[in-house]
C-alpha positions in Angstrom: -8.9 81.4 35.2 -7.6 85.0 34.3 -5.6 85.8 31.5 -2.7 88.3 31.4 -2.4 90.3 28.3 0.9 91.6 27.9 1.2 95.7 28.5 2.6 95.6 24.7 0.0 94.1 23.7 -2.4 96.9 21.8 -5.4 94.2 21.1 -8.6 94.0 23.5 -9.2 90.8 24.9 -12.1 90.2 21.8 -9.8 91.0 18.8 -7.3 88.4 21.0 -10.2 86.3 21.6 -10.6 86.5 17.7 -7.3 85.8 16.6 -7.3 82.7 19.2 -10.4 81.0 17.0 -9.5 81.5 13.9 -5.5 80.2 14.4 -7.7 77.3 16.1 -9.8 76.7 13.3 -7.3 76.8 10.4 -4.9 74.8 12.4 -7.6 72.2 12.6 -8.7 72.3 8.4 -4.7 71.7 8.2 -4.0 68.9 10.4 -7.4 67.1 9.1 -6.7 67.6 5.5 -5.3 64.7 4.1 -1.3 64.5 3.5 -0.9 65.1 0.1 -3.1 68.3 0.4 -0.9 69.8 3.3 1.7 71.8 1.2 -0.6 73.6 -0.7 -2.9 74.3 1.9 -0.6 75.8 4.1 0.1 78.8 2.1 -3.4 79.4 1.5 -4.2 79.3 5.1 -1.6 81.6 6.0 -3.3 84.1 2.9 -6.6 83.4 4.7 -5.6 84.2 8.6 -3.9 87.6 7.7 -7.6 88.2 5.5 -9.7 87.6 8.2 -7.6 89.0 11.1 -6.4 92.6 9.8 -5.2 93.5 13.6 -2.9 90.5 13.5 0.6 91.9 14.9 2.1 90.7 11.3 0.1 93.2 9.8 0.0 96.3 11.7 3.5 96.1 13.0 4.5 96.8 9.3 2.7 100.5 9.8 4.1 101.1 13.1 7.5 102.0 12.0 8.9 103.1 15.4 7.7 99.2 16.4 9.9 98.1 13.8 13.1 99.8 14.3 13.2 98.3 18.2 12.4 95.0 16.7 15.2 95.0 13.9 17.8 96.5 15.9 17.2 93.5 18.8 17.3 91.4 16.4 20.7 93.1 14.9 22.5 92.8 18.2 21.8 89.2 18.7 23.2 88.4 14.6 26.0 90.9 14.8 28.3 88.6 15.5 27.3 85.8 13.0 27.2 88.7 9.8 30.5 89.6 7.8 30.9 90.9 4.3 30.7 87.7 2.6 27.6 86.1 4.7 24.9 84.9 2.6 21.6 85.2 4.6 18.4 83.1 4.4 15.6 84.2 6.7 12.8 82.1 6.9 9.0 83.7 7.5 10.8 87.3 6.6 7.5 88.8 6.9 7.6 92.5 5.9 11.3 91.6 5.1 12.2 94.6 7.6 15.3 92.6 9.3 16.7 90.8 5.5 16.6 94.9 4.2 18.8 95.8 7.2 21.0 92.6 6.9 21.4 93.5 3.2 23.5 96.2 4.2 26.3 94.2 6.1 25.9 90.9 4.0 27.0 89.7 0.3 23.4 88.3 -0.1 20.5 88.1 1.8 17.5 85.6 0.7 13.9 86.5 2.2 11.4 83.8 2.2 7.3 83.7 2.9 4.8 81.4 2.7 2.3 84.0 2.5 1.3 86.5 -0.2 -0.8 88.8 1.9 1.8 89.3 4.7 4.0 90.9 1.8 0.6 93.8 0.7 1.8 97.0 1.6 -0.6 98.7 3.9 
């Protein structure tokens, strides 16, 4: 079986590789964890992934800032015509909060949320 890695894609196939076990791993300490441990656990996993994989695109995106121009402004054009002065914005997993700064500008009030507290650690 080959794998295609995508030309945008700035990873080698080990850091990929990488990525792929430890998302496998967490995901399984989450799903066996019993119920009433879930909500708690889920943060802290997301705090551990971004630890142990510092060349997740999460992460390194936030320093390529020619990256995150292209990404904000495809994401503008699709919104445009769902943002009007008195729009109040939730975005869900904002990340580096890059797209809820530029919808700040066009809306009465934008909310940014984030399960994780490392994805937020300026680099």
């Amino acid at each position: 079986m080959s794998i295609k890695i995508p030309a945008t894609e700035k990873r080698n196939f080990q850091q990929l590789k990488e990525h792929y076990e430890i998302e496998k791993e967490l995901a399984g300490r989450l799903r066996n964890a019993p119920k009433e441990e879930r909500k708690q656990l889920y943060a802290s996993l997301y705090d551990e992934l971004f630890k142990r994989v510092p060349h997740h695109p999460q992460l390194t995106r936030k320093g390529d800032s020619e990256d995150s121009r292209e990404r904000v402004a495809r994401q503008m054009r699709f919104l445009n015509d769902f943002l009007h002065p008195e729009t109040i914005f939730l975005e869900v997993g904002s990340g580096d909060c890059s797209l809820a700064l530029e919808v700040a500008k066009r809306v009465r009030k934008v909310y940014a949320v984030d399960v994780s507290k490392e994805i937020t650690v300026k680099l």
